[in-house]
VEXNU-255794 format. One record per residue (C-alpha): residue in three letters; x, y, z. Coordinates in pm, 1 decimal, padded with zeros to 6 digits, always signed. Each point is the difference from the previous one (the first is absolute). Layout:
N
balo residuo: Ala, east: X, north: Y, up: Z .
...
***
This chain:
181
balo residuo: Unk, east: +13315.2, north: -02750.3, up: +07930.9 .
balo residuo: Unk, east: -00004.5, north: +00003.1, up: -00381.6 .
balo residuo: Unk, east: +00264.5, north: +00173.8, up: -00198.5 .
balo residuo: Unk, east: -00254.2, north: +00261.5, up: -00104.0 .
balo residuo: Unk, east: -00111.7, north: +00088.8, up: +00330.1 .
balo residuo: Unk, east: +00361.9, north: +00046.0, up: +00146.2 .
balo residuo: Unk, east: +00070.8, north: +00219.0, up: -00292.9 .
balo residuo: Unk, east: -00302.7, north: +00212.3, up: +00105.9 .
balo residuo: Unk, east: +00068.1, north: -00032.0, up: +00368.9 .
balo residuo: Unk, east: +00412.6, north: +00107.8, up: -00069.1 .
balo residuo: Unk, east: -00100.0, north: +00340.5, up: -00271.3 .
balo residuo: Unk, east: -00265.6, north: +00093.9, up: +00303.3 .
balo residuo: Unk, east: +00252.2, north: -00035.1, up: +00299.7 .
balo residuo: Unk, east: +00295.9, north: +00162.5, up: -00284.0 .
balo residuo: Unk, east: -00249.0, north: +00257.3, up: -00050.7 .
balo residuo: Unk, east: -00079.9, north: +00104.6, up: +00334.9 .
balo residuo: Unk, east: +00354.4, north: +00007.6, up: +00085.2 .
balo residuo: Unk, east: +00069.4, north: +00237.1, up: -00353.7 .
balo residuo: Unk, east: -00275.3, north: +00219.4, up: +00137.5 .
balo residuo: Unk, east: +00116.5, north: +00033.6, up: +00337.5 .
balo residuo: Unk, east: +00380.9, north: +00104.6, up: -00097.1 .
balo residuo: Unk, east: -00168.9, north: +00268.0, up: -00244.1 .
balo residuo: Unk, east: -00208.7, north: +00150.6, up: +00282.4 .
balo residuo: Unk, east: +00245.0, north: -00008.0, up: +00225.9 .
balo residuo: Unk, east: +00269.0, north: +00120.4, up: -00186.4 .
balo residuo: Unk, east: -00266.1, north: +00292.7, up: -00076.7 .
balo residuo: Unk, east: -00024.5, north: +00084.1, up: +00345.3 .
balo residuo: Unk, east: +00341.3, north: -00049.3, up: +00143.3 .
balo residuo: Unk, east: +00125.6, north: +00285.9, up: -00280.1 .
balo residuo: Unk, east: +00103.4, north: +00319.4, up: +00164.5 .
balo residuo: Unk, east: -00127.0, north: +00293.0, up: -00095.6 .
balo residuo: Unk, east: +00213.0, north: +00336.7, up: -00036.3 .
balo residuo: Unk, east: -00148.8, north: +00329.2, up: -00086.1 .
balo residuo: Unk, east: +00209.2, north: -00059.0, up: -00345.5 .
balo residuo: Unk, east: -00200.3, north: -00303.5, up: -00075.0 .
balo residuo: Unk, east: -00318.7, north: +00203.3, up: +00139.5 .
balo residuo: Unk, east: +00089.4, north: +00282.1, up: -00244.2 .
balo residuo: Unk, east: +00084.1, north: -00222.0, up: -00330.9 .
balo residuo: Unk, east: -00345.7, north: -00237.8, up: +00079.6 .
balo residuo: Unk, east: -00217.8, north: +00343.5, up: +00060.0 .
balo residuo: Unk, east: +00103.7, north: +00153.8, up: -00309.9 .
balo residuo: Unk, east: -00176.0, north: -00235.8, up: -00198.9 .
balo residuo: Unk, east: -00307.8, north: +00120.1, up: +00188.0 .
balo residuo: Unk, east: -00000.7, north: +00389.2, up: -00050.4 .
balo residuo: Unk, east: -00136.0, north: +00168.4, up: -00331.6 .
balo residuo: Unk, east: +00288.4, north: +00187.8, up: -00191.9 .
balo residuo: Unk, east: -00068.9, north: +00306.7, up: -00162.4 .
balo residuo: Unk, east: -00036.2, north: -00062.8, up: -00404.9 .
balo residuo: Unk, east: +00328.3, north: +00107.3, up: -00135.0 .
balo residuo: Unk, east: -00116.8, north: +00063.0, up: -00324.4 .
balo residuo: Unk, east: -00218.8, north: +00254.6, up: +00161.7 .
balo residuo: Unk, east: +00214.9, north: +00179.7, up: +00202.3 .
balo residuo: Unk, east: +00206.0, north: +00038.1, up: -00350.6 .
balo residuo: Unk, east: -00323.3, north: +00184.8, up: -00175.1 .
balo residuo: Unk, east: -00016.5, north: +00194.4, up: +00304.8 .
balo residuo: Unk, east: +00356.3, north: +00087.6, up: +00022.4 .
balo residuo: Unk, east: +00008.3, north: +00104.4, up: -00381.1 .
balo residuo: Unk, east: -00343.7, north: +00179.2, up: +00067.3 .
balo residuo: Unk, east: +00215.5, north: +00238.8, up: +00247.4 .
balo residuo: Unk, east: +00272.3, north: +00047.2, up: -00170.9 .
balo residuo: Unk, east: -00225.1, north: +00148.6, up: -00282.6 .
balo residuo: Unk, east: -00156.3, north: +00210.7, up: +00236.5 .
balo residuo: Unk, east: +00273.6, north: +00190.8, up: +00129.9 .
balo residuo: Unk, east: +00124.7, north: +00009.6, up: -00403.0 .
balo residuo: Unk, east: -00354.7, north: +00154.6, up: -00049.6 .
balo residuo: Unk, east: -00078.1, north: +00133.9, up: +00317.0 .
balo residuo: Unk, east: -00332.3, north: +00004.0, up: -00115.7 .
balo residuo: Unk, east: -00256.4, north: -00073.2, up: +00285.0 .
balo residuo: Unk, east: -00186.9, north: -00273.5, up: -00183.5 .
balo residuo: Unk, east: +00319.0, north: -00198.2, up: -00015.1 .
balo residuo: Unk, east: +00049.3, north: +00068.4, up: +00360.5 .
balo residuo: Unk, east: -00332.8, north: -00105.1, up: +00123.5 .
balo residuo: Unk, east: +00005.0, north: -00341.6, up: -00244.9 .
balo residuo: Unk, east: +00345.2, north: -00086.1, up: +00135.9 .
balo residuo: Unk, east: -00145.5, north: +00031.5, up: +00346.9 .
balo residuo: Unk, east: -00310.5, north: -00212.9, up: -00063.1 .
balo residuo: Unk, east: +00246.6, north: -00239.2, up: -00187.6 .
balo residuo: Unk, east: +00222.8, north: -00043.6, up: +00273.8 .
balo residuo: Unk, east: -00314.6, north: -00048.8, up: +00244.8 .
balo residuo: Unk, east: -00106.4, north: -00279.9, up: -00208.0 .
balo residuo: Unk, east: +00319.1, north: -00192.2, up: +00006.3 .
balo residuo: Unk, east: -00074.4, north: -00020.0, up: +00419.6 .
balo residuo: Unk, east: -00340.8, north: +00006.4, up: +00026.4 .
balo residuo: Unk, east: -00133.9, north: -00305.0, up: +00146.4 .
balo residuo: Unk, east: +00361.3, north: -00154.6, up: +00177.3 .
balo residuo: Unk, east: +00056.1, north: +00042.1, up: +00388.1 .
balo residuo: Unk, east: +00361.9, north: +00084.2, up: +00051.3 .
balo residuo: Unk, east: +00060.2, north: -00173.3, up: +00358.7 .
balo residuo: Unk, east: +00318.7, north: -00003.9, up: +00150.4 .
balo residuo: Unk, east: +00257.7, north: -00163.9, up: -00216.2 .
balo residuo: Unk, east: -00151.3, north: +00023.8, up: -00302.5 .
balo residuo: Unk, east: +00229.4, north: +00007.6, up: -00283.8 .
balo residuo: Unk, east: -00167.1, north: +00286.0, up: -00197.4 .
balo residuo: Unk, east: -00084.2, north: +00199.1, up: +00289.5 .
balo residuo: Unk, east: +00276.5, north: +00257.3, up: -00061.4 .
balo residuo: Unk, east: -00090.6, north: +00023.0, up: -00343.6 .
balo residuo: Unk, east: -00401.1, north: +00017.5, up: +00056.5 .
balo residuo: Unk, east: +00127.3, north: +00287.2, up: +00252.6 .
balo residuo: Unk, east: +00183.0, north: +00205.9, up: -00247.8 .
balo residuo: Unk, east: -00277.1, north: -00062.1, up: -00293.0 .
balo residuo: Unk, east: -00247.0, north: +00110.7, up: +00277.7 .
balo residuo: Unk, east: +00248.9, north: +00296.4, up: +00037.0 .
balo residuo: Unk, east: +00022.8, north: +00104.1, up: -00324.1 .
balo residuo: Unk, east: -00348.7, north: -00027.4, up: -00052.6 .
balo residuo: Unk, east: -00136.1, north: +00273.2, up: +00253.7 .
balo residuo: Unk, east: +00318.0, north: +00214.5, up: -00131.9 .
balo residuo: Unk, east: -00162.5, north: -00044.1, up: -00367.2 .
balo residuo: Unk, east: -00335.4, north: +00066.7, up: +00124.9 .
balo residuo: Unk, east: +00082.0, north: +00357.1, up: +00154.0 .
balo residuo: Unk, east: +00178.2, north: +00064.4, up: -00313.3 .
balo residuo: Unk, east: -00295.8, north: -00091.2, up: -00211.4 .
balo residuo: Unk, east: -00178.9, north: +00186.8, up: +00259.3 .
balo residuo: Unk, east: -00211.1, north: -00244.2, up: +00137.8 .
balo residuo: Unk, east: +00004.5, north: +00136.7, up: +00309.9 .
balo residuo: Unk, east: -00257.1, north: -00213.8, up: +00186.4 .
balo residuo: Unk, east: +00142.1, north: -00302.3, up: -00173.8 .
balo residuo: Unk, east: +00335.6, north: +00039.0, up: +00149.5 .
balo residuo: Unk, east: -00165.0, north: +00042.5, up: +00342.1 .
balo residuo: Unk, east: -00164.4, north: -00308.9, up: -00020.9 .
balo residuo: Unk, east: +00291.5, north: -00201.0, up: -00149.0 .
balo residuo: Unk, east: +00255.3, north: +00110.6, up: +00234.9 .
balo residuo: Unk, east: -00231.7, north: -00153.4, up: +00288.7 .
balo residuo: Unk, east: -00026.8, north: -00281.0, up: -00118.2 .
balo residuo: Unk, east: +00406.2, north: -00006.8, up: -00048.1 .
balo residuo: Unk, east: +00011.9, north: +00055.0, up: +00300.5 .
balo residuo: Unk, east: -00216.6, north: -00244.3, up: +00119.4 .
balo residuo: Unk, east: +00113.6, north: -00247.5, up: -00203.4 .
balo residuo: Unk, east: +00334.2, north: +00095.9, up: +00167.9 .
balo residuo: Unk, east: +00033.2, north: +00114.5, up: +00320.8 .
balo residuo: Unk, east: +00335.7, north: +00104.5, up: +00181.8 .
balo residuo: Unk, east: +00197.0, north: +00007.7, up: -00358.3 .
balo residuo: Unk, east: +00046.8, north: +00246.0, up: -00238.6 .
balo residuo: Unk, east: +00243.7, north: +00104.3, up: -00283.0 .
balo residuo: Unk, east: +00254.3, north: +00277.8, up: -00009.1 .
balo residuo: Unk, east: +00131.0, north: +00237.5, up: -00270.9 .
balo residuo: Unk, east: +00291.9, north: +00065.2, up: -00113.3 .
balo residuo: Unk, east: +00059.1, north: +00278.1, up: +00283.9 .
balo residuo: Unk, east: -00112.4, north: -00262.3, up: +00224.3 .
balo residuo: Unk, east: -00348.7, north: +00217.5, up: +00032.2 .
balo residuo: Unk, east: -00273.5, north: -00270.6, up: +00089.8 .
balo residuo: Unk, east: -00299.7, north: -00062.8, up: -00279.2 .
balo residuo: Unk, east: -00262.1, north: -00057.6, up: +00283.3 .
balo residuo: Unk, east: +00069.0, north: +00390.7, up: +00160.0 .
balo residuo: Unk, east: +00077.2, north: +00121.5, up: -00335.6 .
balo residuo: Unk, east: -00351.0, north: -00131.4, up: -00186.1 .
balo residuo: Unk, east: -00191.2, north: +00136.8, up: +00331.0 .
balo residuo: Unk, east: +00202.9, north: +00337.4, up: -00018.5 .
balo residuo: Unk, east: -00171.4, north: +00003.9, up: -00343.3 .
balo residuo: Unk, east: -00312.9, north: -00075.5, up: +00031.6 .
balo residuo: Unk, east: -00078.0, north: +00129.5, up: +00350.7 .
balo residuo: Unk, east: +00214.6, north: +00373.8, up: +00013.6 .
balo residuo: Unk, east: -00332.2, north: +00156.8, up: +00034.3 .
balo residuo: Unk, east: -00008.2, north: -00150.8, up: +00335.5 .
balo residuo: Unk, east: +00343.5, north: +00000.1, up: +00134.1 .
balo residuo: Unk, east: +00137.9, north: +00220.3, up: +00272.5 .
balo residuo: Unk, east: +00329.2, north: +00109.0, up: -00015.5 .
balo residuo: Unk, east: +00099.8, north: -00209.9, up: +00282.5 .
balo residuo: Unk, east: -00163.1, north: -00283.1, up: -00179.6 .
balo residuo: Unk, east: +00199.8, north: +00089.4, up: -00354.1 .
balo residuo: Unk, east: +00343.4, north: -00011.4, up: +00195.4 .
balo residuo: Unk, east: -00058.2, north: -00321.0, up: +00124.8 .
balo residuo: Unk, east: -00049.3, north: -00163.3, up: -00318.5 .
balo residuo: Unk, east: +00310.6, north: -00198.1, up: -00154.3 .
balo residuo: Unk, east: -00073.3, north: +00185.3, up: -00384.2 .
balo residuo: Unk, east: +00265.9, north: +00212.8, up: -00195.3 .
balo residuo: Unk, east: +00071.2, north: +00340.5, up: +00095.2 .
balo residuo: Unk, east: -00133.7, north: +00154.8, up: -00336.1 .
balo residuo: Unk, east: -00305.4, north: -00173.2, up: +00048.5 .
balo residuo: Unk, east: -00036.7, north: +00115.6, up: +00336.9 .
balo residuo: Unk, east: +00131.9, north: +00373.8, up: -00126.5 .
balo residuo: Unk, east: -00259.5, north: -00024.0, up: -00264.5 .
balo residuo: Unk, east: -00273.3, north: -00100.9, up: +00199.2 .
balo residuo: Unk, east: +00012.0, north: +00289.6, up: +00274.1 .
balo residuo: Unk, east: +00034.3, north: +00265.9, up: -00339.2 .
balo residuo: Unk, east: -00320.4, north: -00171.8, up: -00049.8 .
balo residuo: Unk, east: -00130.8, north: +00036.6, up: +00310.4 .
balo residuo: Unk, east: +00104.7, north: +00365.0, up: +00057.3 .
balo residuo: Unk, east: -00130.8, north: +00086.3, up: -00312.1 .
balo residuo: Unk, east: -00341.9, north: -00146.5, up: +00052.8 .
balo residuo: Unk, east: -00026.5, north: +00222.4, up: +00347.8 .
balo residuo: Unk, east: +00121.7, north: +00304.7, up: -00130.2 .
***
């Protein structure tokens, strides 16, 4: 054998061996749900922060205001900032997509965009099934945005089983009484 061809021949067989550590080094990692977590991240979209910023400020006018305009474009602002991003399990902004969601069908009723907050806090819920957020009286958004929008339709028995705030509740059989008297 020449000197050039042993060369050759020893890079291939070093080679081969280089490759074969790599791989199997690859494969003989263990993999934790910590590692799972950290390596998924990369994968999911985040919401834009800048975004949820406007939005935020756009709010906070609002309820300076209180002018439904502002409502309803803080509402469509916050939409934007989730529109398009699945939220699975684990997700890092899903508890913030949840509570822009939130705010946004709470903006749209006051705005009065009644239909709008129907159809937003569906898809909230879709987007999120079996969690909600709770108020400072530990009242639950989810019954308290469908004591809203639905107290045309709810029994009393149905009312009283709803997690919402006792004025609400107080408020919303005045309302009630006072439409069938």
């Amino acid at each position: 054998m020449t000197y050039s061809s042993l060369t050759k021949h020893t890079l291939r067989i070093l080679s081969a061996i280089f490759l074969a550590a790599f791989i199997s080094a690859c494969s003989s990692t263990t993999k934790n749900k910590a590692n799972l977590r950290v390596i998924n991240n990369d994968y999911y979209q985040s919401i834009d922060m800048l975004c949820e910023h406007q939005a935020i400020e756009m709010d906070s006018f609002a309820q300076k205001s209180g002018q439904a305009a502002q409502y309803l474009a803080s509402a469509k602002a916050m939409l934007r900032c989730v529109n398009g991003i699945q939220f699975p399990k684990g997700h890092p902004d899903a508890n913030k997509a949840l509570r822009l969601m939130a705010m946004s069908v709470l903006n749209l009723v006051k705005g009065g965009d009644i239909d709008g907050a129907h159809i937003t806090l569906k898809k909230t819920q879709s987007k999120f099934p079996n969690k909600d957020l709770y108020f400072a009286d530990y009242s639950s958004f989810f019954d308290t945005a469908s004591a809203l929008l639905n107290q045309q339709k709810l029994s009393r028995q149905q009312m009283a089983a709803l997690n919402i705030s006792a004025d609400l509740r107080t408020e919303i059989e005045r309302h009630q009484y006072w439409l069938s008297h």
